[in-house]
C-alpha positions as CSV (number, residue, x, y, z in Angstrom):
1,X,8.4,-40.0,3.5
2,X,7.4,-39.1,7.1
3,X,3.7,-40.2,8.0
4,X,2.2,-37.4,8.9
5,X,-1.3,-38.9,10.3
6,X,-2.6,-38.6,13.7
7,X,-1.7,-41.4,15.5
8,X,-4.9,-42.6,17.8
9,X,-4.9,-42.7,21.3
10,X,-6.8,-45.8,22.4
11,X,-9.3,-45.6,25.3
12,X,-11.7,-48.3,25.7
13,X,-14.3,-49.0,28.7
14,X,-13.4,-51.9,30.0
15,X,-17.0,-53.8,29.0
16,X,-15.8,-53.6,25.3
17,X,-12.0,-53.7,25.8
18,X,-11.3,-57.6,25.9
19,X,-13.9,-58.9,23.5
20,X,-13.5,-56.0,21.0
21,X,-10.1,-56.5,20.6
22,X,-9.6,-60.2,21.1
23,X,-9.2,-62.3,18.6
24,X,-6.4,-64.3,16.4
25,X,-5.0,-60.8,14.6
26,X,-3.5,-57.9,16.4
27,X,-6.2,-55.6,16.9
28,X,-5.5,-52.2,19.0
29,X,-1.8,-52.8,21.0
30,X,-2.3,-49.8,22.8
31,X,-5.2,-49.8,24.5
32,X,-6.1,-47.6,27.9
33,X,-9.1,-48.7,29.7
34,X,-11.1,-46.1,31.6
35,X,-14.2,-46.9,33.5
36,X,-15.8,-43.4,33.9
37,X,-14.8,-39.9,33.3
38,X,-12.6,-40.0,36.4
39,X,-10.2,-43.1,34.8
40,X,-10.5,-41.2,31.3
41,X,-8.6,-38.1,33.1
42,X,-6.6,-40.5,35.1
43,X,-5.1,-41.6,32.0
44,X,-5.0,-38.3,29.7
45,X,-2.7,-36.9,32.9
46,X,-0.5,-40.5,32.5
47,X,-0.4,-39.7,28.7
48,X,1.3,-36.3,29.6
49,X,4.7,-38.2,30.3
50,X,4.7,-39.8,27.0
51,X,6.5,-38.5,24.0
52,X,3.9,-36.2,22.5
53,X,2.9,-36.4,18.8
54,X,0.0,-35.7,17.0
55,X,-2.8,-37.7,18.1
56,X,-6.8,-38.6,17.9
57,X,-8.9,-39.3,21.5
58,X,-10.4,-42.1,20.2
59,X,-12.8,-42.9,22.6
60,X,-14.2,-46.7,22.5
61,X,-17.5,-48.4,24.2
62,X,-20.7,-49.7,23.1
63,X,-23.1,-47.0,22.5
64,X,-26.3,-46.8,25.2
65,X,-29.4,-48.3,23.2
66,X,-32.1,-45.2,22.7
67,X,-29.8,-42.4,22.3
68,X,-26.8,-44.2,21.0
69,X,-24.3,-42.1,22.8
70,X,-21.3,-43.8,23.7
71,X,-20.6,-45.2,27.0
72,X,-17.4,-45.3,29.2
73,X,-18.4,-47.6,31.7
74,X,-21.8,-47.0,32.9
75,X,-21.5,-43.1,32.1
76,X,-23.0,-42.2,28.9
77,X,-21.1,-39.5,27.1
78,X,-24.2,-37.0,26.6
79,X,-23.2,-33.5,26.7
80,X,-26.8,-32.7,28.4
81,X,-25.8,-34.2,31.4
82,X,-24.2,-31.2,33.7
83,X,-21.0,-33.5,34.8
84,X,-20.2,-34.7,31.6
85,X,-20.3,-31.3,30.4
86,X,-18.1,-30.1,33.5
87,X,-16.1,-33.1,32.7
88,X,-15.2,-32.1,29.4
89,X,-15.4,-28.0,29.6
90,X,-12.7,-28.9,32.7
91,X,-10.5,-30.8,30.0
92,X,-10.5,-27.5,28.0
93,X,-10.4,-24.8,30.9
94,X,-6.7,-27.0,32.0
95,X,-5.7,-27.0,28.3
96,X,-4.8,-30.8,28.2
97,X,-6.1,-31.8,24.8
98,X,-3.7,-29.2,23.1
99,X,-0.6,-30.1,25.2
100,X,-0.9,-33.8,24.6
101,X,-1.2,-32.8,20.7
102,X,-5.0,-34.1,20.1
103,X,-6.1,-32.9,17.0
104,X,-9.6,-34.4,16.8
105,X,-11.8,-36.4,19.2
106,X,-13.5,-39.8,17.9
107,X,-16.3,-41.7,19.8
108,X,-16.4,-44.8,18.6
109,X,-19.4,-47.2,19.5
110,X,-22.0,-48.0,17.1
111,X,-23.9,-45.5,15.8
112,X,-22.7,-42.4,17.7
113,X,-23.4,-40.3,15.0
114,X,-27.0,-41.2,14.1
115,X,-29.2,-40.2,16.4
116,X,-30.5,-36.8,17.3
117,X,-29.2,-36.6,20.7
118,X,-25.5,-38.2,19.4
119,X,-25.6,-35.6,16.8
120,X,-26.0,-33.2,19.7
121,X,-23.3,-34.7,21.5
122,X,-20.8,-34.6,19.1
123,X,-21.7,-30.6,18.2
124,X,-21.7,-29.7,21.7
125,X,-17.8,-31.6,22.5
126,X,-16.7,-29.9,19.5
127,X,-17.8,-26.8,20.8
128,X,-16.5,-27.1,24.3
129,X,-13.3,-28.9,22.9
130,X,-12.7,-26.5,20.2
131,X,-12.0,-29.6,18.1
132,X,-13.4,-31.9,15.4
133,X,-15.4,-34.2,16.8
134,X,-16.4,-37.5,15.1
135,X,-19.2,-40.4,15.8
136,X,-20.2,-43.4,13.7
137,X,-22.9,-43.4,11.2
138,X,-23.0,-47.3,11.4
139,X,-22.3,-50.7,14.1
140,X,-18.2,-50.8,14.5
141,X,-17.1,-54.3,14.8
142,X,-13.1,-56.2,15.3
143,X,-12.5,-55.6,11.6
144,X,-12.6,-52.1,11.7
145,X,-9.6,-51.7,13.9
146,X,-5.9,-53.3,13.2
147,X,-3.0,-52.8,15.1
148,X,-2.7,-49.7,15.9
149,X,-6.9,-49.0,16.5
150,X,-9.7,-47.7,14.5
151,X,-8.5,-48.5,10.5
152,X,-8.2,-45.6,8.5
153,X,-9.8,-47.4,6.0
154,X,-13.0,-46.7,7.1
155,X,-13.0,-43.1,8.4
156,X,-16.2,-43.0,5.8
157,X,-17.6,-44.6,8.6
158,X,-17.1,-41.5,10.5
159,X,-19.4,-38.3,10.9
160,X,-17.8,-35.1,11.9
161,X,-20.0,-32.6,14.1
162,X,-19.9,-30.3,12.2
163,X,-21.9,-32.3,9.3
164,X,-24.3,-33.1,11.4
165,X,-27.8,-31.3,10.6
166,X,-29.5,-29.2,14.1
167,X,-33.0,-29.8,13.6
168,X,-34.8,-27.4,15.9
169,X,-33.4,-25.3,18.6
170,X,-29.9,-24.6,20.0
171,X,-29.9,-27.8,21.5
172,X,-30.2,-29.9,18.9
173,X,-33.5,-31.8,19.4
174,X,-36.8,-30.4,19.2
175,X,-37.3,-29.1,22.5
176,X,-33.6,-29.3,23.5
177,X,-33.5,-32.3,26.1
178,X,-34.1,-35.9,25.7
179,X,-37.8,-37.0,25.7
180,X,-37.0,-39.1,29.4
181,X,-35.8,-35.6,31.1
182,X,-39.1,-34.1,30.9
């Protein structure tokens, strides 16, 4: 019998990368390291020349502190922010997700999932992706990963967009930005 699960495709910021993953057992082998949205498309084009297969975008940083949004680099991933929505939205437009088979997009930080403005995040990637979209509901730490990256073992640690509740308004928050941008 054939295994017919997605295999992840491993992209850390480099901040987490080394001390995530180090450690005594074999923790995420194949691991791309993108600083910024720039690197992150840098490597999806290299991806483009490997054999394609099913796959997640797992996505992998620590998450900012407030909003819990996940972070390549220093760029938060919040979809309110208009170049990280051009970012992504670009990704789409050029059709890349589908030709390198992703089938479902994965931030993985902690707690990607929880807040109000993560929640947001997650509906609004799914939306531009046209893919699930998943955070974290709780802090992701070495054991959670093996070999070949995020365990399926604990996908009940995950959160899919479309789970996630929109309190008030399209935008997912009260009055539909963060409190900072007013």
């Amino acid at each position: 019998m054939t295994d017919t699960l997605p295999v992840p495709l491993n992209v850390a910021s480099p901040d987490c990368a080394e001390d995530f993953f180090a450690g005594s057992a074999a923790r995420c082998v194949i691991l791309w390291r993108a600083a910024g949205l720039a690197e992150l498309r840098e490597v999806l084009d290299r991806c483009l020349d490997l054999p394609a297969r099913p796959s997640t975008l797992d996505l992998i940083g620590h998450s900012t502190r407030g909003h819990r949004l996940l972070r390549l680099g220093q760029t938060p991933i919040d979809m309110l922010d208009p170049q990280v929505s051009a970012f992504f939205r670009g990704l789409a437009q050029a059709g890349l997700l589908p030709r390198l088979q992703v089938t479902a997009v994965r931030l993985l930080g902690c707690e990607t999932a929880v807040t109000d403005a993560g929640q947001r995040t997650l509906r609004m990637l799914s939306q531009t992706l046209g893919l699930p979209v998943f955070g974290t509901r709780k802090p992701l730490l070495k054991s959670h990963s093996n070999s070949a990256g995020f365990d399926p073992a604990f996908a009940h640690l995950l959160t899919e967009a479309s789970a996630t509740r929109q309190p008030f308004g399209r935008a997912g928050s009260r009055h539909g930005r963060h409190p900072q941008d007013r």
